[in-house]
MMTF fields as JSON, N, C-alpha, C and O atoms, coordinates in Angstrom:
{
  "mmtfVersion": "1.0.0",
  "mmtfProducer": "UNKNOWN",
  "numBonds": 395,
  "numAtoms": 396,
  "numGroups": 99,
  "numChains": 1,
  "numModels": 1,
  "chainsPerModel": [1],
  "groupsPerChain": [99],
  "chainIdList": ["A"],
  "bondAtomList": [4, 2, 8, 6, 12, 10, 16, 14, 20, 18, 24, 22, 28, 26, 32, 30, 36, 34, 40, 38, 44, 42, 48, 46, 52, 50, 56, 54, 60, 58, 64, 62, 68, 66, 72, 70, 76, 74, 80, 78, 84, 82, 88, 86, 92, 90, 96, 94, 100, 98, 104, 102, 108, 106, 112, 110, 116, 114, 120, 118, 124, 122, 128, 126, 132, 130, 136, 134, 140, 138, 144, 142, 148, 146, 152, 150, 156, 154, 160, 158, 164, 162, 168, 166, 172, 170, 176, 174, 180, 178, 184, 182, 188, 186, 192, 190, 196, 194, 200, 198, 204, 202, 208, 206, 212, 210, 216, 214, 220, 218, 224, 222, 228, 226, 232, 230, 236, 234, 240, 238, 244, 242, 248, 246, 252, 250, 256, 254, 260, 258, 264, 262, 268, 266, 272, 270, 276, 274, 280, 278, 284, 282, 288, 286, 292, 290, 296, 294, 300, 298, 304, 302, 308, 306, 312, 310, 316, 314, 320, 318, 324, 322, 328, 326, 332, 330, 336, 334, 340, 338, 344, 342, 348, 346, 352, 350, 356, 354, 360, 358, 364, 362, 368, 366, 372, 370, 376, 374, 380, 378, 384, 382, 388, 386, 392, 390],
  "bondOrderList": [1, 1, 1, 1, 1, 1, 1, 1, 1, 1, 1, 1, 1, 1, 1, 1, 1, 1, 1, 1, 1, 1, 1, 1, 1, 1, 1, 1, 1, 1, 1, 1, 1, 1, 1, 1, 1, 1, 1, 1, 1, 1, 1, 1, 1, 1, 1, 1, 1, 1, 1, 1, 1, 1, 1, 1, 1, 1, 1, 1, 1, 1, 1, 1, 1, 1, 1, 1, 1, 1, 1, 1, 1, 1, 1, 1, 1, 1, 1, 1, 1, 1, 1, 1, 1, 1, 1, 1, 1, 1, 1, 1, 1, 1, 1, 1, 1, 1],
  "groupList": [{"groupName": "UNK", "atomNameList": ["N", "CA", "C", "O"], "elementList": ["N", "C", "C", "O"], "formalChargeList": [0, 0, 0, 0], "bondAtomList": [1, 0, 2, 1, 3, 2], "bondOrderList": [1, 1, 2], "singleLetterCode": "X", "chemCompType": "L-PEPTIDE LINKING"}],
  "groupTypeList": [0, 0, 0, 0, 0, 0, 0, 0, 0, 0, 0, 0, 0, 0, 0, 0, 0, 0, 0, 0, 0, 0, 0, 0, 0, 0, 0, 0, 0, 0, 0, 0, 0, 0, 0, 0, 0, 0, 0, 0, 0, 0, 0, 0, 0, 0, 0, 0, 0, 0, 0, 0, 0, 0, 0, 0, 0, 0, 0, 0, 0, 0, 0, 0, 0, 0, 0, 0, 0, 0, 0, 0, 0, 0, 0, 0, 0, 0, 0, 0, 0, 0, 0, 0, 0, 0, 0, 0, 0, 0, 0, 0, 0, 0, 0, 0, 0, 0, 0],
  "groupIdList": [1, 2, 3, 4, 5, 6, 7, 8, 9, 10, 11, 12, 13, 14, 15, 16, 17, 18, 19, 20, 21, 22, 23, 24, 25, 26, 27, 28, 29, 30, 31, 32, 33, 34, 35, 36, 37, 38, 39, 40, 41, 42, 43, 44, 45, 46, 47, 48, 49, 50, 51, 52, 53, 54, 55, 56, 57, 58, 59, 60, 61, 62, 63, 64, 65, 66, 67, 68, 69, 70, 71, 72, 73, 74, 75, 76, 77, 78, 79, 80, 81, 82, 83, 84, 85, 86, 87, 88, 89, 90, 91, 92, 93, 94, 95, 96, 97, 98, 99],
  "secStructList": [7, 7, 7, 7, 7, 2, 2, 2, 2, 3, 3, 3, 3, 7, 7, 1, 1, 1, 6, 6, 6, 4, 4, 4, 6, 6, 3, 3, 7, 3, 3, 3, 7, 1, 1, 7, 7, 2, 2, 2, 2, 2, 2, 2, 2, 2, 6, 6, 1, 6, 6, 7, 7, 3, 3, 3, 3, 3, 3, 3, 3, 3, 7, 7, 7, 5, 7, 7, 7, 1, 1, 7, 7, 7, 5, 7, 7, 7, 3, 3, 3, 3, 3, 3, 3, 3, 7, 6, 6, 1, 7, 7, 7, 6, 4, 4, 4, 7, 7],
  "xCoordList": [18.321, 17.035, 17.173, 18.081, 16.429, 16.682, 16.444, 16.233, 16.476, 16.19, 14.635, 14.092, 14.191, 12.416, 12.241, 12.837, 11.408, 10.892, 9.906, 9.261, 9.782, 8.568, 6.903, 5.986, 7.37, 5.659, 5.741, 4.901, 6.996, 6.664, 6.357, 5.876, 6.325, 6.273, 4.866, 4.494, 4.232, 2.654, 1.775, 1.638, 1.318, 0.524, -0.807, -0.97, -1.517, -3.177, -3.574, -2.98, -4.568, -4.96, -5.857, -6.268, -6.309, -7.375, -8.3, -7.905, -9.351, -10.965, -12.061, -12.847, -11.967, -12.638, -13.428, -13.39, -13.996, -14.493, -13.987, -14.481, -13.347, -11.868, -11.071, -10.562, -10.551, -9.639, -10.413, -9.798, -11.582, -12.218, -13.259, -14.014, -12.776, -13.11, -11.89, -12.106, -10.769, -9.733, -8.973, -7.873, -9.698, -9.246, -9.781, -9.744, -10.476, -10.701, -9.814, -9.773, -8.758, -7.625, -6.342, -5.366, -6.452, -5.752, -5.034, -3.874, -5.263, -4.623, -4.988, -6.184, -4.021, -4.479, -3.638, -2.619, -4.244, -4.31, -3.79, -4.675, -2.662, -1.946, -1.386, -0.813, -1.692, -0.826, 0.514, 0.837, 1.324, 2.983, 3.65, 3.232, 5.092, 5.32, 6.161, 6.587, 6.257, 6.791, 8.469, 8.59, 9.333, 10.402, 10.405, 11.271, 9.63, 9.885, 9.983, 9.447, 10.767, 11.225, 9.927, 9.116, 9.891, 8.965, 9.443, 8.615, 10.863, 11.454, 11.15, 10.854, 11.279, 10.728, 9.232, 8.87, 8.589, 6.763, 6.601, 6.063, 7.433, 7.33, 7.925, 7.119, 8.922, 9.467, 8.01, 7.494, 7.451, 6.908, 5.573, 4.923, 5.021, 3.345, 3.788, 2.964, 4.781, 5.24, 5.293, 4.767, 6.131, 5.964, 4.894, 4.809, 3.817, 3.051, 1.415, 0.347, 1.798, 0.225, 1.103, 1.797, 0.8, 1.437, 1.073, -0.09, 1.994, 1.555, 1.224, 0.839, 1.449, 1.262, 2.684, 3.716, 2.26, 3.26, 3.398, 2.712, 4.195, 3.814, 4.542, 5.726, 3.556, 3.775, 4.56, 5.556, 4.124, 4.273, 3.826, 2.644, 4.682, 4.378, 4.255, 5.215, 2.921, 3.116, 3.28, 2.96, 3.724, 3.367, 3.066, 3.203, 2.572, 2.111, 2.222, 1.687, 3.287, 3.074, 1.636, 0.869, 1.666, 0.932, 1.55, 1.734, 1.807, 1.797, 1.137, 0.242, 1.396, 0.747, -0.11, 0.36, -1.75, -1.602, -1.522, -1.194, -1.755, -1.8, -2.779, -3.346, -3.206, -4.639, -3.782, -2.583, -5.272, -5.305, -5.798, -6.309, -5.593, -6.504, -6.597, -6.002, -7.563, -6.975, -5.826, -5.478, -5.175, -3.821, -2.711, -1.518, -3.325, -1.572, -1.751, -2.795, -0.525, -0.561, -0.143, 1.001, -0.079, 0.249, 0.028, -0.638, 0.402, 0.487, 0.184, 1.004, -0.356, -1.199, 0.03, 0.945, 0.143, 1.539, 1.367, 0.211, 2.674, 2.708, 2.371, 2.771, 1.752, 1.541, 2.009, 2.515, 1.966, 2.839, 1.414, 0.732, 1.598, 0.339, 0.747, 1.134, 0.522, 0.904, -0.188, -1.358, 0.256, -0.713, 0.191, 1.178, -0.516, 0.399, -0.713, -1.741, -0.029, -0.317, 0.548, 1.686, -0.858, -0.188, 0.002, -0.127, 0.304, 0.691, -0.156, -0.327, -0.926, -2.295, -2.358, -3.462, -0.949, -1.018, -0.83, -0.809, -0.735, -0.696, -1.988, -2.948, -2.145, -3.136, -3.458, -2.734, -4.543, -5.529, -5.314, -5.207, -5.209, -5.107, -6.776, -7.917, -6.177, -7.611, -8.116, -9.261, -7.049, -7.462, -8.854, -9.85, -8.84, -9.812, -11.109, -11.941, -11.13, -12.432, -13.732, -14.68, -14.073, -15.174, -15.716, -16.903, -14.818, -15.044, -15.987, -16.303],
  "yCoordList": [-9.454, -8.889, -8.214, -7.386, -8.42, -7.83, -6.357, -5.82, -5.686, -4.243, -3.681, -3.416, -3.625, -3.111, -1.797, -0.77, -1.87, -0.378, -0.114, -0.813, 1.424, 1.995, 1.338, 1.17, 1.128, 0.122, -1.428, -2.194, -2.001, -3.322, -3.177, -4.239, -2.213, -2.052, -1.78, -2.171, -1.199, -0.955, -1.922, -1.798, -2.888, -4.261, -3.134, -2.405, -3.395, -2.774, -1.588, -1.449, -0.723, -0.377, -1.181, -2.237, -0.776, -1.54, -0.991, 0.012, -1.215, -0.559, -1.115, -2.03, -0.402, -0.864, 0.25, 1.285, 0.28, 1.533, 1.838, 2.782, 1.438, 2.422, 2.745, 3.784, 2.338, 3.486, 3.996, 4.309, 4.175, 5.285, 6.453, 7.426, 5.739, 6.868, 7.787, 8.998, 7.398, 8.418, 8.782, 9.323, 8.415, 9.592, 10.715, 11.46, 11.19, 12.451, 13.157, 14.373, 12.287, 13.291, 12.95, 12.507, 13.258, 12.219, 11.492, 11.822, 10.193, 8.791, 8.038, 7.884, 7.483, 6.258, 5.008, 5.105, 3.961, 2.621, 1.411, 0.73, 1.235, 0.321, -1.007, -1.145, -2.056, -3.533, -3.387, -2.59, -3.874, -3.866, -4.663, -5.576, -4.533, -5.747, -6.101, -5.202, -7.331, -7.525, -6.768, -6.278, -6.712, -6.73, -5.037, -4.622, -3.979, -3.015, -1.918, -2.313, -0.57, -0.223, 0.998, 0.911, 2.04, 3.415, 4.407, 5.281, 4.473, 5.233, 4.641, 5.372, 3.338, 2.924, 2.968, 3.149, 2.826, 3.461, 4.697, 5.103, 5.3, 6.941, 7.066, 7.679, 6.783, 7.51, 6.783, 7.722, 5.852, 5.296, 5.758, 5.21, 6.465, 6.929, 8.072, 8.638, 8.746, 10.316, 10.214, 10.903, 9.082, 8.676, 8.25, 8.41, 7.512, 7.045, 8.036, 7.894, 8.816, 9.699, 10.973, 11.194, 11.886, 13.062, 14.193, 14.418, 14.899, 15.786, 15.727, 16.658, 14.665, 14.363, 14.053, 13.448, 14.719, 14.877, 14.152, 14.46, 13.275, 12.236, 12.759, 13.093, 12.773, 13.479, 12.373, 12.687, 11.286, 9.957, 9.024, 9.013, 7.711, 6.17, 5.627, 5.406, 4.979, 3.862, 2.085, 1.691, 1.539, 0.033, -0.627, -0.23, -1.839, -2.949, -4.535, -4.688, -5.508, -6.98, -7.78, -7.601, -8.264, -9.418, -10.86, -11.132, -11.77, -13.394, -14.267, -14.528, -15.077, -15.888, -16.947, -17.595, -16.952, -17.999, -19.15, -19.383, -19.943, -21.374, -22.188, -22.364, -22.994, -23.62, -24.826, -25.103, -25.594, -26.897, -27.452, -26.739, -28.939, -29.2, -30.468, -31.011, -31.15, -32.69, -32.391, -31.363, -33.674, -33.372, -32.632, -32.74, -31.751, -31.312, -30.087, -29.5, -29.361, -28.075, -26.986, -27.102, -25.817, -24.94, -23.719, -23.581, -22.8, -21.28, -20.102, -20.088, -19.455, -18.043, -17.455, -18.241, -16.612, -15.667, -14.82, -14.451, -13.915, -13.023, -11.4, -11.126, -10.611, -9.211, -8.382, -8.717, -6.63, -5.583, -4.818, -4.862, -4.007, -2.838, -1.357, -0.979, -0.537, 0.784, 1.579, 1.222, 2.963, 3.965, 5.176, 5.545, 5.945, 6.89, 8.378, 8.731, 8.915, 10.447, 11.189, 11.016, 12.313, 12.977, 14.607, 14.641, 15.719, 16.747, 17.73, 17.522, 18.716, 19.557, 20.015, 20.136, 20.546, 21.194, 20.099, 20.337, 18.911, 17.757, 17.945, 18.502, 17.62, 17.018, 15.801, 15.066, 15.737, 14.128, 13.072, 13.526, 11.96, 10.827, 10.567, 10.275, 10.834, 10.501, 8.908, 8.713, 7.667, 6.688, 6.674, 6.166, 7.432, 6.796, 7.57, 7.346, 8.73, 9.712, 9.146, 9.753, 7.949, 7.143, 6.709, 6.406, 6.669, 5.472, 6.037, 5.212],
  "zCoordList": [-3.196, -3.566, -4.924, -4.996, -6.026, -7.285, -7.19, -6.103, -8.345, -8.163, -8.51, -9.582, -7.171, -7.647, -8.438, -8.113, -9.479, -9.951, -9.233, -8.45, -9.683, -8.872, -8.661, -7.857, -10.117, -10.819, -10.46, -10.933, -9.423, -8.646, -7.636, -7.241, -6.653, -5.415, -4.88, -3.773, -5.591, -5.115, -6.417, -7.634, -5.393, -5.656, -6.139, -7.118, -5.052, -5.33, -4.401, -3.332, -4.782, -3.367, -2.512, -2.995, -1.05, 0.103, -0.535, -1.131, -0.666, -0.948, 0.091, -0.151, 1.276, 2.666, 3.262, 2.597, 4.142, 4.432, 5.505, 6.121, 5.81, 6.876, 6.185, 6.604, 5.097, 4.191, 3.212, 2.193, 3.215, 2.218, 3.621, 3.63, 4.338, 5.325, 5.378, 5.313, 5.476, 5.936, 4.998, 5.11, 3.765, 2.398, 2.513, 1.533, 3.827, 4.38, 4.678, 4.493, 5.321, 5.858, 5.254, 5.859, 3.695, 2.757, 2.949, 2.703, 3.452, 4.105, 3.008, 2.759, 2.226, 1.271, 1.932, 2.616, 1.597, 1.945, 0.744, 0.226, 0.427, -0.306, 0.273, 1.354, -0.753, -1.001, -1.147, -2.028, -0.598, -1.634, -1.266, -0.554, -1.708, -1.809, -0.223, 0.503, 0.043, 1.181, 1.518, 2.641, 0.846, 0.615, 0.654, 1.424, -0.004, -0.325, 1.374, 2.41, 1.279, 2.724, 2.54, 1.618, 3.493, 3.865, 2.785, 2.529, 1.941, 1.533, -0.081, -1.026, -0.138, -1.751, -2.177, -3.34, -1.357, -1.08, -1.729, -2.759, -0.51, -0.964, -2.268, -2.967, -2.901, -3.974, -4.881, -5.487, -5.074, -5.768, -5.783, -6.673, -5.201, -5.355, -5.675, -6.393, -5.472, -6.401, -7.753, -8.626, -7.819, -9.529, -10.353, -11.571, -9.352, -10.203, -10.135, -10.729, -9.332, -9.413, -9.056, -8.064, -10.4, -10.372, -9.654, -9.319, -9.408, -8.229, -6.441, -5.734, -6.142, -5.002, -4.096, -4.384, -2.94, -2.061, -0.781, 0.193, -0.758, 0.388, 1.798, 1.846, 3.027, 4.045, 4.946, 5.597, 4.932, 5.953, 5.663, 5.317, 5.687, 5.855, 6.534, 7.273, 6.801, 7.987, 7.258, 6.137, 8.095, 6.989, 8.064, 9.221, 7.636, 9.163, 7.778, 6.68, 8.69, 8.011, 8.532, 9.478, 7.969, 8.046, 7.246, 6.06, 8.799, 7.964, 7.808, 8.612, 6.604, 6.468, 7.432, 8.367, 6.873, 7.989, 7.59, 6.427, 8.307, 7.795, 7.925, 9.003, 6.454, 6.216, 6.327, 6.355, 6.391, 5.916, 4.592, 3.728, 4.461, 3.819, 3.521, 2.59, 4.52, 5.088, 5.77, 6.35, 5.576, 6.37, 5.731, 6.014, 4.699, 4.17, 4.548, 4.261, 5.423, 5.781, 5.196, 5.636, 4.445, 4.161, 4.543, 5.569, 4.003, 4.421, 3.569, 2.65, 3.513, 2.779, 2.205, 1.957, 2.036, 1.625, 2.045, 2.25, 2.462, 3.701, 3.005, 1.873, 3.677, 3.164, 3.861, 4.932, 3.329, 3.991, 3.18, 2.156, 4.699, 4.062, 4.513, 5.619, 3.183, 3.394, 3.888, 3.749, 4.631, 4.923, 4.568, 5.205, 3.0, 2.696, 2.985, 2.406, 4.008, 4.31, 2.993, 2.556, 2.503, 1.568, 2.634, 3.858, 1.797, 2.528, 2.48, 1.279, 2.709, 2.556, 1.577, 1.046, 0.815, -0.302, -2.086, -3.294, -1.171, -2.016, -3.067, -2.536, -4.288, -5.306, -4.601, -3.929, -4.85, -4.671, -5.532, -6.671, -5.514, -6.131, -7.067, -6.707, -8.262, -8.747, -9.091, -9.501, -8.862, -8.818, -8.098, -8.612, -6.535, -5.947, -5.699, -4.82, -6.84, -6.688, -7.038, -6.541, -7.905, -8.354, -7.119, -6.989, -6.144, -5.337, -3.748, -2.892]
}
């Protein structure tokens, strides 16, 4: 596995209204990369939005599924999705205050 930086590991954020609901209880909702662990997450949203203190990770995979098309079969590409709890005394992520 090569060596991920902080700035490969978090793809995009979710923009859904179940994770802009529970940016109430500052729960943000991230893409990343398949490969990356709970501990490279975390170091990586510290770095990239200052001031924020990450309380807990959850992650959940998702695989690919598989289409068709005619007869040739293939497969989606597989995802990993973060749920980063920040800590009460944490700063807010201002990526997602527009939103």
């Amino acid at each position: 596995m090569a060596d991920l930086k902080y700035y490969d590991i978090i793809l995009r954020p979710v923009v859904t209204e179940k994770s802009m609901n529970a940016m109430a209880e500052k729960k943000y909702t991230f893409l990343v990369r398949p490969e990356a662990n709970k501990i490279q997450i975390k170091e990586a949203v510290e770095k990239m939005f200052e001031g924020t203190k990450v309380k807990q990770v959850n992650t959940s995979n998702k695989d690919g599924k598989t289409r068709r098309r005619g007869m040739t079969l293939g497969k989606t590409a597989k995802t990993k999705k973060a749920i980063v709890q920040l800590t009460a005394e944490s700063k807010e992520i201002e990526f997602f205050e527009g939103m």
